[in-house]
PDB file with SEQRES, HELIX, SHEET and CRYST1 records, atoms N, CA, C and O in Angstrom:
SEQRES   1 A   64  UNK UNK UNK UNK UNK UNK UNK UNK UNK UNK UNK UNK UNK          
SEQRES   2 A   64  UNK UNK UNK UNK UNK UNK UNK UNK UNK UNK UNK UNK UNK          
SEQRES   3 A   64  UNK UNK UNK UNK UNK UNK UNK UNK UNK UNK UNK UNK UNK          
SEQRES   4 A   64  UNK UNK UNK UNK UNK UNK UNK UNK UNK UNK UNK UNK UNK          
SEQRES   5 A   64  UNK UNK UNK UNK UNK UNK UNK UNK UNK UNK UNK UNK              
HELIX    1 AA1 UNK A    2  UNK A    5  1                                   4    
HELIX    2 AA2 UNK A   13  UNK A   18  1                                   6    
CRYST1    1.000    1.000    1.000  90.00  90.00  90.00 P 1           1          
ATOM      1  N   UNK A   1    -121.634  35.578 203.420  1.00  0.00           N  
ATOM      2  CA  UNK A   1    -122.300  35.737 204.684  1.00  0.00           C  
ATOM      3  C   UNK A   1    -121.259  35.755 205.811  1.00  0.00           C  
ATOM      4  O   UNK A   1    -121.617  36.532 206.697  1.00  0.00           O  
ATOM      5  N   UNK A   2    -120.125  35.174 206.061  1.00  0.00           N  
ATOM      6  CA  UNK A   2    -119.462  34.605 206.721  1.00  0.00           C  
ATOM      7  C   UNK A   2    -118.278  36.003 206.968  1.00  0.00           C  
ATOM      8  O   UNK A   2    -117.540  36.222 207.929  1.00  0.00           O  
ATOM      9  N   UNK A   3    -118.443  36.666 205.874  1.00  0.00           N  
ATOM     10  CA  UNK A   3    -117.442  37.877 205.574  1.00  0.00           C  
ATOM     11  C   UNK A   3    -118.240  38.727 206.120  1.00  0.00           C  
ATOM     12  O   UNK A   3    -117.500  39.245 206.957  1.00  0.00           O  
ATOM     13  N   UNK A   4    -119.183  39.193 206.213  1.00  0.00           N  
ATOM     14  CA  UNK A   4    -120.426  40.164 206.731  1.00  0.00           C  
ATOM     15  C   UNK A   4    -120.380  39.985 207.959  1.00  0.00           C  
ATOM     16  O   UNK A   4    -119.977  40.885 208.695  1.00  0.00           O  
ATOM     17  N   UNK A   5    -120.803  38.729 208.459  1.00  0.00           N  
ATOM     18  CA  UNK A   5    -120.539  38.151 209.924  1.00  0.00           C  
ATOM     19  C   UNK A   5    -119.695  38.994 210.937  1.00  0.00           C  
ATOM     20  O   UNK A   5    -120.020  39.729 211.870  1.00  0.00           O  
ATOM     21  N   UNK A   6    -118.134  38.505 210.253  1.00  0.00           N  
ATOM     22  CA  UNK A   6    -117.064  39.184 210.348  1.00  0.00           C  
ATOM     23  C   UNK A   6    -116.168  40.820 210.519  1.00  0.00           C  
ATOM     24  O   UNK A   6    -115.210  41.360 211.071  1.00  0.00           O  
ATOM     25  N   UNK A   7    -117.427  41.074 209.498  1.00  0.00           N  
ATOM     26  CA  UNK A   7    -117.095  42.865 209.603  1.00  0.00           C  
ATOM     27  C   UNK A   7    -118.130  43.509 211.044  1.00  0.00           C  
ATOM     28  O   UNK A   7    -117.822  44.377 211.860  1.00  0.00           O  
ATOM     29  N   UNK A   8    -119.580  42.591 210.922  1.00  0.00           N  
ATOM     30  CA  UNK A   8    -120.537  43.367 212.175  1.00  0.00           C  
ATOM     31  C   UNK A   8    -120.410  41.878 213.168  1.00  0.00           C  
ATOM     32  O   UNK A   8    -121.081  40.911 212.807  1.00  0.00           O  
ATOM     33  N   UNK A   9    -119.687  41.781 214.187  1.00  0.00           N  
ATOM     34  CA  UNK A   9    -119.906  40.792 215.095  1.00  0.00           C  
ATOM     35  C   UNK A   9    -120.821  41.123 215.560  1.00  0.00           C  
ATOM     36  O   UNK A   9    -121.841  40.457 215.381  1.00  0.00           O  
ATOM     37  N   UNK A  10    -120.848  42.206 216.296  1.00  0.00           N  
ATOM     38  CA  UNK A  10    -122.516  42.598 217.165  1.00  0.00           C  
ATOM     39  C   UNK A  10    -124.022  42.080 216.365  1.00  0.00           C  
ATOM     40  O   UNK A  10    -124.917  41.487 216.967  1.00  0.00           O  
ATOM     41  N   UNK A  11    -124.073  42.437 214.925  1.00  0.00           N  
ATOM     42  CA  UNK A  11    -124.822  42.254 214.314  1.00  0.00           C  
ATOM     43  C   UNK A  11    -125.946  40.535 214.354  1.00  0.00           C  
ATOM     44  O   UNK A  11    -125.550  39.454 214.790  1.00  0.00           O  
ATOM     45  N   UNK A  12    -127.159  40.792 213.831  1.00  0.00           N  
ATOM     46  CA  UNK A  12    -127.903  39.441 214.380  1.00  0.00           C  
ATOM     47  C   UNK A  12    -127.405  39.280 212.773  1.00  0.00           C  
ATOM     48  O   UNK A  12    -126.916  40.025 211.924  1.00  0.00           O  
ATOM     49  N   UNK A  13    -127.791  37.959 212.854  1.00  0.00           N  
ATOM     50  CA  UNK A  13    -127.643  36.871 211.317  1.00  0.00           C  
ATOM     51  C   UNK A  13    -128.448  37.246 210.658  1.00  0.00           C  
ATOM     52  O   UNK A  13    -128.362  37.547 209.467  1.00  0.00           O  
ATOM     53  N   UNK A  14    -129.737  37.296 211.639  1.00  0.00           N  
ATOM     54  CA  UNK A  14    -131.111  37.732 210.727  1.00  0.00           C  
ATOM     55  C   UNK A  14    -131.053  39.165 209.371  1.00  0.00           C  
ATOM     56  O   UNK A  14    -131.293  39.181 208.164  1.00  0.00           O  
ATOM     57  N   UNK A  15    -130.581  40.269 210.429  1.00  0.00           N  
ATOM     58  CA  UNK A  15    -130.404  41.571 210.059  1.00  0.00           C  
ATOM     59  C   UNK A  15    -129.276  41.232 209.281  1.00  0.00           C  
ATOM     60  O   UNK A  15    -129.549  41.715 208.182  1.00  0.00           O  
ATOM     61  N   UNK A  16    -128.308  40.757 209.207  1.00  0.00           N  
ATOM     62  CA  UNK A  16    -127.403  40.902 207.727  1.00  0.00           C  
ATOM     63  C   UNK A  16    -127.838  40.076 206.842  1.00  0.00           C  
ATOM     64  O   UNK A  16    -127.405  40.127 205.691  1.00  0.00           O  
ATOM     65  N   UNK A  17    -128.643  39.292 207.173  1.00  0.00           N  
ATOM     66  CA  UNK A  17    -129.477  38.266 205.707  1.00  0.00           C  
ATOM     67  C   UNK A  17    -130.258  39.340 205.020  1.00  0.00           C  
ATOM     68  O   UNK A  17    -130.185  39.544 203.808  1.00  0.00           O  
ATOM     69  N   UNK A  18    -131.080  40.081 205.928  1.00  0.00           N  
ATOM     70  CA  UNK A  18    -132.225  40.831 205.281  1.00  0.00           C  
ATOM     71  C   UNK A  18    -131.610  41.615 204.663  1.00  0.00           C  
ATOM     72  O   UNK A  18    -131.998  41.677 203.497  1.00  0.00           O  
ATOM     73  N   UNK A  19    -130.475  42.532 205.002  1.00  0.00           N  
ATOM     74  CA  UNK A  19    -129.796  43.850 204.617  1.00  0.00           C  
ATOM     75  C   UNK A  19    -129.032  42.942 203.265  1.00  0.00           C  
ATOM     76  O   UNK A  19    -128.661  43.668 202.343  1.00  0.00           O  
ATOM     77  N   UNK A  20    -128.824  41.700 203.123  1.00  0.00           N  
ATOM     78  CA  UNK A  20    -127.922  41.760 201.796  1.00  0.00           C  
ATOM     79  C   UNK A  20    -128.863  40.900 201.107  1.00  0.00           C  
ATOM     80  O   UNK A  20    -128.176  40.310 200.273  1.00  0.00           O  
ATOM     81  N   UNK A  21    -130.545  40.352 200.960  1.00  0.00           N  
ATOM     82  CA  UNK A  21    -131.341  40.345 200.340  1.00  0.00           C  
ATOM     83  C   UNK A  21    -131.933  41.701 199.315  1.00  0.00           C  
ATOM     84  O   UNK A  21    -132.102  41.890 198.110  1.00  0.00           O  
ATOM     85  N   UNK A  22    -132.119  42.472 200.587  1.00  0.00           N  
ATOM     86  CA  UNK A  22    -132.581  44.000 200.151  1.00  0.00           C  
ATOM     87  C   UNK A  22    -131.704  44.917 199.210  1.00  0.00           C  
ATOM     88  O   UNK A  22    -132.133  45.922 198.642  1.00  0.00           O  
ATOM     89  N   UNK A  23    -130.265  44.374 199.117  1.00  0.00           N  
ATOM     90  CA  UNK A  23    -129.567  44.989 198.516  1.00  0.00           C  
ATOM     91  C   UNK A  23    -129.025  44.308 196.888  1.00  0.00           C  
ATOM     92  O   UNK A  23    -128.493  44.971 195.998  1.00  0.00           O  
ATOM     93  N   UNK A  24    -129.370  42.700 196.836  1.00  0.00           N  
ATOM     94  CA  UNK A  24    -129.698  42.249 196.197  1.00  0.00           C  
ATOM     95  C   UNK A  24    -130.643  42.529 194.763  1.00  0.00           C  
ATOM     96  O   UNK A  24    -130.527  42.451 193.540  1.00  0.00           O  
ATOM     97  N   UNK A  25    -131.537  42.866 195.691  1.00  0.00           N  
ATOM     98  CA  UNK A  25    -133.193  42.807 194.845  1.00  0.00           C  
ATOM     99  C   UNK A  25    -133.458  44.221 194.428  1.00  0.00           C  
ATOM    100  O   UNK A  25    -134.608  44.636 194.287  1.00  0.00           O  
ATOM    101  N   UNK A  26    -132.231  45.077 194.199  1.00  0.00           N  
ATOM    102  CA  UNK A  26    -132.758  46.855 193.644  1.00  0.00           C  
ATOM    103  C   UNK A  26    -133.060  46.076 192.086  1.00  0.00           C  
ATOM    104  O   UNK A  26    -132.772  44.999 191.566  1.00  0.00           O  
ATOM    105  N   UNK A  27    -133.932  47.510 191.648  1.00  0.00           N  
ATOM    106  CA  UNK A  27    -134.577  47.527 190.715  1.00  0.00           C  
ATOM    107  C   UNK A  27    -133.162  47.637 189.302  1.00  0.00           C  
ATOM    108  O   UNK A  27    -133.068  48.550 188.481  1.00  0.00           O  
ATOM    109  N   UNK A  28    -132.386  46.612 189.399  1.00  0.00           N  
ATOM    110  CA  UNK A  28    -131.319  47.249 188.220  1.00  0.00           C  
ATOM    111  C   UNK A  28    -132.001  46.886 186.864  1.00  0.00           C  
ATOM    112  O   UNK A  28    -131.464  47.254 185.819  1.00  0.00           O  
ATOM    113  N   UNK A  29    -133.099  46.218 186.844  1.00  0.00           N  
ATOM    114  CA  UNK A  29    -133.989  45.763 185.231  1.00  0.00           C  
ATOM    115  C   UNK A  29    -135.486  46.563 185.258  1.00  0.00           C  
ATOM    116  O   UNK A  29    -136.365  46.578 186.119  1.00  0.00           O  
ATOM    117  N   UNK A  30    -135.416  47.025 184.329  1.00  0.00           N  
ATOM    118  CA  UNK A  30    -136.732  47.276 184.343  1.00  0.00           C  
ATOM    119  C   UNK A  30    -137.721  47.243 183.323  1.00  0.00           C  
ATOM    120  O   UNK A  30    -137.415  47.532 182.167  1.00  0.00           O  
ATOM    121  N   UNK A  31    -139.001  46.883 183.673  1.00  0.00           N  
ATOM    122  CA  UNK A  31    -139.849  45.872 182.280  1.00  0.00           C  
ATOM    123  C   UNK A  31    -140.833  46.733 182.156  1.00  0.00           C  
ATOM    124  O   UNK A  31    -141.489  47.229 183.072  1.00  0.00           O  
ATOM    125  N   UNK A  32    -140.969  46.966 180.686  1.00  0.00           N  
ATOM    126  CA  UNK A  32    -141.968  48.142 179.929  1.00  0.00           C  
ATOM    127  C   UNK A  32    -142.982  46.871 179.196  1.00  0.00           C  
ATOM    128  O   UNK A  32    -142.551  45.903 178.568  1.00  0.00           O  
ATOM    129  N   UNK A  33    -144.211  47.144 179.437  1.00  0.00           N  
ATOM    130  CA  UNK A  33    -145.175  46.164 178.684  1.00  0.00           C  
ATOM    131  C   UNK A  33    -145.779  47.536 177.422  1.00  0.00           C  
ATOM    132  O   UNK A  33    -146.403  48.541 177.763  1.00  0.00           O  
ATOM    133  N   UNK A  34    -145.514  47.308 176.484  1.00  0.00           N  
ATOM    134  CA  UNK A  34    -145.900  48.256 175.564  1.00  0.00           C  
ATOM    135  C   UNK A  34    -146.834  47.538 174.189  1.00  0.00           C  
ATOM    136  O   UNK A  34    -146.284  46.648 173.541  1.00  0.00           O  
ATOM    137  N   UNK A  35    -147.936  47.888 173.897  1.00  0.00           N  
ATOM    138  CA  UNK A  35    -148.612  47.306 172.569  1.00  0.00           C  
ATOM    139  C   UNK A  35    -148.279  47.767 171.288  1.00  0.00           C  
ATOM    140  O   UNK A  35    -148.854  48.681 170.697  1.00  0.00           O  
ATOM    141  N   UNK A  36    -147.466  47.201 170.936  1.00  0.00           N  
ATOM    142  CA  UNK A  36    -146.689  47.332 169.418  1.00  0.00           C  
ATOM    143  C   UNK A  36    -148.012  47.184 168.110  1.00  0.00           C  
ATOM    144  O   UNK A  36    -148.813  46.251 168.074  1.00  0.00           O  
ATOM    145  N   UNK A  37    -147.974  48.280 167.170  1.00  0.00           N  
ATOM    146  CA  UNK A  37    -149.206  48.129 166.342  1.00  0.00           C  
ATOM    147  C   UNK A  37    -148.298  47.206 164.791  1.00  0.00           C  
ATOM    148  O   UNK A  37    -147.279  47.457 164.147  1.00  0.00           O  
ATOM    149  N   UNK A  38    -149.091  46.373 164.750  1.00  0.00           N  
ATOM    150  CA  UNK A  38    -148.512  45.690 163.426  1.00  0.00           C  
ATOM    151  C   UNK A  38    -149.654  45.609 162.218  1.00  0.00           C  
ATOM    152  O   UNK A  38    -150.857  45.583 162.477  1.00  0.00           O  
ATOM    153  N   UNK A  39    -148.941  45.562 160.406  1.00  0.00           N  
ATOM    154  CA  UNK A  39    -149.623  45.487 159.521  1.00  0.00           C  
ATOM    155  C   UNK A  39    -150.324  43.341 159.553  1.00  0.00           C  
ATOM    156  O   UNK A  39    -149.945  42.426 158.822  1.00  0.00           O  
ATOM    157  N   UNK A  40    -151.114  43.316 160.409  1.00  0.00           N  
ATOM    158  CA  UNK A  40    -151.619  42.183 160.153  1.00  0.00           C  
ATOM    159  C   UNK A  40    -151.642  41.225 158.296  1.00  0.00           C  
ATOM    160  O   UNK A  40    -152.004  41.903 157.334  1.00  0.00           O  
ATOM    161  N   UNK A  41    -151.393  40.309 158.156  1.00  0.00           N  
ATOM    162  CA  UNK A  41    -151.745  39.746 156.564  1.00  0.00           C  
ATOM    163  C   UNK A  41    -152.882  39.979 156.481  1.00  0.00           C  
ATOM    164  O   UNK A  41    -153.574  40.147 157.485  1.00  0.00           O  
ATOM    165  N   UNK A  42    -153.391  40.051 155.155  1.00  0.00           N  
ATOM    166  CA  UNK A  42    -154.951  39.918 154.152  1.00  0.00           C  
ATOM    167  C   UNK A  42    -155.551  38.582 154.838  1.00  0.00           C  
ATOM    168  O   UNK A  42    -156.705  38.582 155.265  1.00  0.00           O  
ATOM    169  N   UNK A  43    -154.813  37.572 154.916  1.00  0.00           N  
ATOM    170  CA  UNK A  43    -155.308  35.785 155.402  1.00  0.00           C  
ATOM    171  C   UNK A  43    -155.789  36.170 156.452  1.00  0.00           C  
ATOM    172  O   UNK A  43    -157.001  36.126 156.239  1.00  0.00           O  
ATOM    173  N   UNK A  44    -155.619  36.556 157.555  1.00  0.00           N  
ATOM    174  CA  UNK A  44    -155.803  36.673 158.375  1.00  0.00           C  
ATOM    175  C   UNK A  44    -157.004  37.435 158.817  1.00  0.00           C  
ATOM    176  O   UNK A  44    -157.627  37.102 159.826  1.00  0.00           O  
ATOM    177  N   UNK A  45    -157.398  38.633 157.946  1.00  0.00           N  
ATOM    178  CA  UNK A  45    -158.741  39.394 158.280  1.00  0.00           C  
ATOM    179  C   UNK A  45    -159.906  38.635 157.893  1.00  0.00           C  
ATOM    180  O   UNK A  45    -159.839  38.110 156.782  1.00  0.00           O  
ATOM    181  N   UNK A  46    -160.992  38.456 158.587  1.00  0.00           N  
ATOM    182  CA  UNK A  46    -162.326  37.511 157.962  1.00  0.00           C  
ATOM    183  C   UNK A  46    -163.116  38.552 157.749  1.00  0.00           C  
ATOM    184  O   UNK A  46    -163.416  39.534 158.427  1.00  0.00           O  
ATOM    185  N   UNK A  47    -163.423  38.143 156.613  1.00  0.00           N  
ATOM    186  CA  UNK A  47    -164.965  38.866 155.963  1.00  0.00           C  
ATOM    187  C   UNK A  47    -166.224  37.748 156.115  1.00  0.00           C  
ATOM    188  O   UNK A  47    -166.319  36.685 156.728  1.00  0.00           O  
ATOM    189  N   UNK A  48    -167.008  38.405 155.378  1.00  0.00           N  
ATOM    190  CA  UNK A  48    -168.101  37.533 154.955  1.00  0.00           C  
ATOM    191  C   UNK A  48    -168.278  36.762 153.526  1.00  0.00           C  
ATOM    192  O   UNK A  48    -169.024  35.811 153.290  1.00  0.00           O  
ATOM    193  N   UNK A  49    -167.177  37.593 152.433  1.00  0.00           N  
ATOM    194  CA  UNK A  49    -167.485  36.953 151.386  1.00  0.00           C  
ATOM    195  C   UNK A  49    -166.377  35.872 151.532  1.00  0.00           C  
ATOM    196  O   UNK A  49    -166.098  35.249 150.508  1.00  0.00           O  
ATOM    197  N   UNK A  50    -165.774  35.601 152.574  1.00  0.00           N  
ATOM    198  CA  UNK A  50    -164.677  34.874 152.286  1.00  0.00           C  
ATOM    199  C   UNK A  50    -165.082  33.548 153.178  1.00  0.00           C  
ATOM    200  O   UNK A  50    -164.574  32.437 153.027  1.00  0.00           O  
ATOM    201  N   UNK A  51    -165.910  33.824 153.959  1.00  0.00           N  
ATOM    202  CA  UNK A  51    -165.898  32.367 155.416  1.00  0.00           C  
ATOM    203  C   UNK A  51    -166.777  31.159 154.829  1.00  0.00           C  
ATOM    204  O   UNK A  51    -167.990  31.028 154.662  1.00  0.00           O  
ATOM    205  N   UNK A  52    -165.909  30.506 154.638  1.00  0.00           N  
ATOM    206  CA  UNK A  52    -166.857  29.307 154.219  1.00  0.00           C  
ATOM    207  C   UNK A  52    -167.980  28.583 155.159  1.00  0.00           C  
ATOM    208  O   UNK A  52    -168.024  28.495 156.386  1.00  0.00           O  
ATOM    209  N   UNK A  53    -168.798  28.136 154.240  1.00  0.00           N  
ATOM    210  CA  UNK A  53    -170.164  27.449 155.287  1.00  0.00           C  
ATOM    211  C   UNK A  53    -169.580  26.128 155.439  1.00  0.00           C  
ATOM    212  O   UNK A  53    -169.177  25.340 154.584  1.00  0.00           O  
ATOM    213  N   UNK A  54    -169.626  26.034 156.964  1.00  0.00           N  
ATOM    214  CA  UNK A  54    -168.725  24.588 157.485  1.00  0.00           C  
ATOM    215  C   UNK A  54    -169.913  23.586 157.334  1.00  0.00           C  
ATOM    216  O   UNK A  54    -169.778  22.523 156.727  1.00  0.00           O  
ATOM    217  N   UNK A  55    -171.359  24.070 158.055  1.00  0.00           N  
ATOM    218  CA  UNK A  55    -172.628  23.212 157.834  1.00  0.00           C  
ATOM    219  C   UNK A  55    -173.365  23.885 157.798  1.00  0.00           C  
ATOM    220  O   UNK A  55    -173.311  25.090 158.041  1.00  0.00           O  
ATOM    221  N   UNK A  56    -174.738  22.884 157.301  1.00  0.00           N  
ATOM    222  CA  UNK A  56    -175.901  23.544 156.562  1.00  0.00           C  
ATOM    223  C   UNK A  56    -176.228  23.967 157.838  1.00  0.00           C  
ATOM    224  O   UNK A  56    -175.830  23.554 158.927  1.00  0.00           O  
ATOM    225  N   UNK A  57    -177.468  25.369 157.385  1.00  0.00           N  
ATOM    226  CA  UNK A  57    -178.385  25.558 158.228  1.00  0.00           C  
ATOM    227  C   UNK A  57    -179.239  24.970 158.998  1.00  0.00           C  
ATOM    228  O   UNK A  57    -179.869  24.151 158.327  1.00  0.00           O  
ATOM    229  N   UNK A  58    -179.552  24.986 160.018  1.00  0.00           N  
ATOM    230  CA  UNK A  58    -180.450  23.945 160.969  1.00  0.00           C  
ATOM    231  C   UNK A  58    -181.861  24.366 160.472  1.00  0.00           C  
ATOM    232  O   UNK A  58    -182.257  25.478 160.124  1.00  0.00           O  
ATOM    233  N   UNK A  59    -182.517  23.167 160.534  1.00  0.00           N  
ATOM    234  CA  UNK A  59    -184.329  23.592 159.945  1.00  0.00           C  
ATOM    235  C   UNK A  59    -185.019  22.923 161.265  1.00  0.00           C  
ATOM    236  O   UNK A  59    -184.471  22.015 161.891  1.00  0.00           O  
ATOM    237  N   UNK A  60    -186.311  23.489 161.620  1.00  0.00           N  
ATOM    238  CA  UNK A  60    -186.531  23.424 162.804  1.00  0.00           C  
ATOM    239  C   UNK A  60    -188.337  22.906 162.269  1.00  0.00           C  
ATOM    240  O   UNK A  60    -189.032  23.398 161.380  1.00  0.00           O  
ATOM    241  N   UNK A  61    -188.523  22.217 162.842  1.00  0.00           N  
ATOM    242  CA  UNK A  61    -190.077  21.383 162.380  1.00  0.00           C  
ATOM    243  C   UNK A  61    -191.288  22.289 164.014  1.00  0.00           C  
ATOM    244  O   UNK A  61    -191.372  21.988 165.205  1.00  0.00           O  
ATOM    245  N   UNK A  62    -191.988  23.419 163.157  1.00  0.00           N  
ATOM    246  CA  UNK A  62    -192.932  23.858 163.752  1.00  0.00           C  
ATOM    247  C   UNK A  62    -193.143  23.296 165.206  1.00  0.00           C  
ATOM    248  O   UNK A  62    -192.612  22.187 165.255  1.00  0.00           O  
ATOM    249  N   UNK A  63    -193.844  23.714 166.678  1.00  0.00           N  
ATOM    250  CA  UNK A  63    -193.975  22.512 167.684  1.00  0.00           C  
ATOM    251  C   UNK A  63    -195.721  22.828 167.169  1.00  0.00           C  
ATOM    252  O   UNK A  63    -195.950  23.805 166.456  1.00  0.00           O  
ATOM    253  N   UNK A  64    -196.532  22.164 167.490  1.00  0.00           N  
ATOM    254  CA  UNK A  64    -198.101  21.713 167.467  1.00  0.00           C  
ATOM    255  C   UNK A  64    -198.869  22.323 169.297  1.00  0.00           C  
ATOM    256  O   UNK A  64    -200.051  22.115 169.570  1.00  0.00           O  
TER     257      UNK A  64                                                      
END                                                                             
């Protein structure tokens, strides 16, 4: 900062903060979000012949 100062005396503090933020922050990375398709395991797919019954069925008494 102090070197910047130095080269623009005229210059405000403000305006060489902003100008070497802005010059800072270019886009030199750039991030791709992409959905990669994968062979999932067999364990992992649920069927029906496979899901075990955790609890019995609920039975429900007629109302009157």
């Amino acid at each position: 900062m102090a070197e910047q100062l130095e080269k623009y005396p005229t210059a405000k503090v403000v305006d060489i903060e902003n100008a070497l933020d802005e010059a800072a922050q270019q886009q030199l990375l750039e991030v791709k979000h992409q959905l990669v398709s994968v062979e999932a395991p067999e364990w992992l797919h649920i069927n029906e012949m496979r899901t075990p019954v955790i609890a019995p069925r609920p039975q429900f008494e007629p109302l009157d």
